[in-house]
C-alpha positions in Angstrom: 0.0 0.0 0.0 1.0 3.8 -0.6 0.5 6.6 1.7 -0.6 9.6 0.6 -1.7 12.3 3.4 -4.2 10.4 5.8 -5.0 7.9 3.4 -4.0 4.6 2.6 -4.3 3.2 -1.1 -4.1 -0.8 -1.3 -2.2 -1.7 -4.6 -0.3 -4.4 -5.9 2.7 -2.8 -7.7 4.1 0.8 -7.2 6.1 3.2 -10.2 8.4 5.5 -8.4 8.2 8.1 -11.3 9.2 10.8 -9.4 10.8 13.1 -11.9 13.3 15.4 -10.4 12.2 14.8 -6.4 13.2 10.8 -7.0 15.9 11.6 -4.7 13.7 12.2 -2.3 12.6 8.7 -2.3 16.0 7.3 -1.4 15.8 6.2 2.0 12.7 4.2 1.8 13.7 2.4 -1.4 17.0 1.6 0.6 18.9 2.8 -2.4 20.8 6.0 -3.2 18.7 8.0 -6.4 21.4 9.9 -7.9 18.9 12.5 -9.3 19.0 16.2 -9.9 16.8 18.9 -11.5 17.7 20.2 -14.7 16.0 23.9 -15.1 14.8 23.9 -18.9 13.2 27.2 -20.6 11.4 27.4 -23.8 9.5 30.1 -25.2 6.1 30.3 -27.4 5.7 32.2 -30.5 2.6 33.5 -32.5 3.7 34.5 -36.2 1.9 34.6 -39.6 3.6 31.8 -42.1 3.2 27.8 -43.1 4.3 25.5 -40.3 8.0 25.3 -38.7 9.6 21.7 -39.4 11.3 20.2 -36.6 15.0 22.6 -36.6 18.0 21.6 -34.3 21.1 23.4 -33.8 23.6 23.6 -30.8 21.6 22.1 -28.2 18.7 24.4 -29.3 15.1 24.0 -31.2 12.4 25.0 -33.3 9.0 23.5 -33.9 5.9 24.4 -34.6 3.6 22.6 -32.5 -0.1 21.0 -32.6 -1.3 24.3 -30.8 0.0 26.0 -33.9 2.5 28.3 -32.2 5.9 27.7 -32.9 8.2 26.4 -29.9 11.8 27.7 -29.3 14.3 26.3 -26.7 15.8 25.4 -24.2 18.2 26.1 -21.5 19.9 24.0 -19.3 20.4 25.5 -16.1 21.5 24.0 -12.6 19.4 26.5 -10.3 18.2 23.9 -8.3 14.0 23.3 -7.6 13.6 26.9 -9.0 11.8 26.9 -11.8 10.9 30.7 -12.2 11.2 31.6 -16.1 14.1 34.4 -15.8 14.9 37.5 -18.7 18.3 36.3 -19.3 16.6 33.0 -20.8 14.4 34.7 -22.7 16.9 37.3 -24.2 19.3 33.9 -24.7 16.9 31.7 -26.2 15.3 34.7 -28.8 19.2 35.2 -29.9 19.5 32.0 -30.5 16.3 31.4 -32.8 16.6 34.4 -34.8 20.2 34.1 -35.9 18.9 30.9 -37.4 15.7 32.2 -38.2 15.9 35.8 -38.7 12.1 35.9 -39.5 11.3 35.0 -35.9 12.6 38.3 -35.3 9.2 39.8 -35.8 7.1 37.0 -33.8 5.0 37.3 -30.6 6.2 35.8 -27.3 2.9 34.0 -26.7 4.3 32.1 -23.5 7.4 31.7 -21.3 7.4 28.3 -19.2 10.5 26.7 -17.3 10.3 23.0 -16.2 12.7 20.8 -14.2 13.8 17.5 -15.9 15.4 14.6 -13.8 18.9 13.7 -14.5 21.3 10.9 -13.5 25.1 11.4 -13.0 25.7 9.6 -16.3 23.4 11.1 -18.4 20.8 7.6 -18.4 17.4 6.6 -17.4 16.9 4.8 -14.1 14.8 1.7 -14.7 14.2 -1.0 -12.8 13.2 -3.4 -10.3 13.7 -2.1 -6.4 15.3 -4.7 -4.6 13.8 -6.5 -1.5 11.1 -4.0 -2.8 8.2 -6.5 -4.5 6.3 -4.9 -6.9 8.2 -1.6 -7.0 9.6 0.1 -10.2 11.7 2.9 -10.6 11.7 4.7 -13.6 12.8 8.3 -14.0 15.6 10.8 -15.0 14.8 10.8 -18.6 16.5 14.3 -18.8 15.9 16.0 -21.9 14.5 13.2 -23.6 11.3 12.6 -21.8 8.9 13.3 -25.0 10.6 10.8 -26.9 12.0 8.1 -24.5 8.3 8.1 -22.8 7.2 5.3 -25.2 10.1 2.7 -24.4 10.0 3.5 -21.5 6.5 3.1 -20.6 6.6 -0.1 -22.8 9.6 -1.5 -20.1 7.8 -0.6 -17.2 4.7 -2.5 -18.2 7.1 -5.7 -19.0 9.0 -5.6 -16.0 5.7 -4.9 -13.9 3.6 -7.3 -15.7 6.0 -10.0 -16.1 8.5 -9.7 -14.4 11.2 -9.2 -17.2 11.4 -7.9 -20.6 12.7 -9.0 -23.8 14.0 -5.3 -24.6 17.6 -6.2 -24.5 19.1 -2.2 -24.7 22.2 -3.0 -22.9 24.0 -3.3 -26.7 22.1 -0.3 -27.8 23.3 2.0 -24.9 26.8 1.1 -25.0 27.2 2.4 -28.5 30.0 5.4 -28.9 32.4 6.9 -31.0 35.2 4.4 -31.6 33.3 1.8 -31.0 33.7 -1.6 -32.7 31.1 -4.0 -33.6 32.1 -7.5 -35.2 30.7 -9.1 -38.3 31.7 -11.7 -39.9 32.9 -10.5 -43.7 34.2 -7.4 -44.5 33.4 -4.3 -46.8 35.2 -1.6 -49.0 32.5 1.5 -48.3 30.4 2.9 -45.3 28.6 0.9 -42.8 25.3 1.9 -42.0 23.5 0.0 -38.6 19.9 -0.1 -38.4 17.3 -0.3 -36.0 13.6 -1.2 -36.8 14.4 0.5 -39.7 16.4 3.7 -39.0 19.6 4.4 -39.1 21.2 4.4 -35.4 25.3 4.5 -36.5 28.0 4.6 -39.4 31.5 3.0 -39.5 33.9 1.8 -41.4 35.4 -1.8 -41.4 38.4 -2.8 -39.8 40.0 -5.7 -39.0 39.5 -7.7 -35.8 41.6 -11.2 -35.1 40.3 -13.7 -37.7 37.0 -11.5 -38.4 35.8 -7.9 -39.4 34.1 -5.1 -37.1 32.4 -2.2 -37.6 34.6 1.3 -36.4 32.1 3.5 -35.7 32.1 6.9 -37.1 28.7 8.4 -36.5 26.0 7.3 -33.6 22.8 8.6 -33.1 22.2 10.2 -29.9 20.6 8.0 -26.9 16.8 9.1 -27.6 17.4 8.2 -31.3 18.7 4.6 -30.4 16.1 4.1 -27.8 13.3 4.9 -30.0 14.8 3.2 -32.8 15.1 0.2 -30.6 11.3 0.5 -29.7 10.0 0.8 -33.2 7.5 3.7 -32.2 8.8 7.2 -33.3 5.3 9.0 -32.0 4.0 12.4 -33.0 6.9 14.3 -30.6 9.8 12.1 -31.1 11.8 14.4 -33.3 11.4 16.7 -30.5 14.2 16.3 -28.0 12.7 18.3 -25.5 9.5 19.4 -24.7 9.6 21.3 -22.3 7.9 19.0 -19.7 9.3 17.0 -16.8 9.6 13.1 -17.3 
């Protein structure tokens, strides 16, 4: 059972998804939650025009969204739990956008919202089973990825809570970097590409390994790409890398 307040909720499994306060949860879980808020800003803009594809550029975005305003970010700022959309943001972000896209120069700051996104240490989503904790999950500090890791990682959950396990082996996925060499067993004379459920997560070359042939790899996706590559469901927001919303 959960408490909440005065009341007492009878259930049979628990998510800890906890966003930036997972750390918070530490001491009853009997395990340290290595997570921290990550202050995000983003700014909504009302402009005459067709609709903005999904731009990236330096850590930054444009979009135009559902709503029909077109969606400009982000920061990433350690300020703690404050999550008070400041000037210097929006001065930052609007320089940003408009050296890109000098016609934004001209739009109409619709909103201003700041969130806080949950991070780990290394960068990764925590996932998993709590030990000597039946029936408890953790899964949180999707960072700036929340929009598009939110379907894998809802997909795990379910697995892991349902069943038990999961047959989403992402161990191989994860590990991927640049430098990284995957073996094969014959070898080739042009570029490499590795797919996923149909995209493309990494490029190489081949080398030489022992007896065999590897992969040396010269591109890789970042981790939302391979993730949602992995899970074969792109969704409406996955080219977006940050929404603007805890997850």
């Amino acid at each position: 059972s959960v408490v909440v307040g005065r009341d007492e909720v009878s259930c049979g499994a628990v998510v800890m998804a906890m966003g930036p306060w997972s750390g918070s949860a530490s001491g009853w879980v009997g395990t340290e939650l290595a997570v921290r808020p990550l202050k995000g800003q983003i700014l909504r803009l009302k402009i005459d025009g067709a609709p903005l594809p999904h731009l990236s550029w330096e850590g930054s975005y444009a979009t135009t969204k559902p709503d029909g305003l077109v969606w400009i970010g982000t920061t990433e700022e350690n300020a703690g739990f404050d999550a008070t959309p400041t000037a210097e943001a929006r001065e930052s972000i609007l320089r940003s956008a408009v050296a890109v896209l000098p016609y934004l120069a001209n739009a109409q700051v619709v909103q201003h919202t700041a969130c806080l996104r949950p991070v780990a240490p290394d960068g990764l989503p925590i996932l998993g089973h709590v030990q000597g904790k039946s029936g408890v999950v953790v899964a949180t500090a999707a960072g700036r990825k929340g929009i598009l890791l939110g379907p894998a990682i809802g997909r795990l959950t379910a697995d892991l809570l349902t069943r038990g396990e999961t047959d989403m082996d992402i161990s191989s996925i994860l590990a991927f970097a640049q430098g990284t060499i995957v073996e094969f067993e014959k070898g080739f004379d042009q570029e490499i590409e590795l797919h996923v459920s149909g995209r493309t997560v990494a490029k190489g070359y081949a080398v030489k390994v022992g007896e065999n042939y590897g992969i040396r790899v010269s591109y890789i996706g970042d981790l939302g790409e391979r993730i949602v590559a992995m899970a074969g469901d792109s969704g409406p927001d996955a080219a977006d890398s940050d929404g603007g919303e805890p997850a």
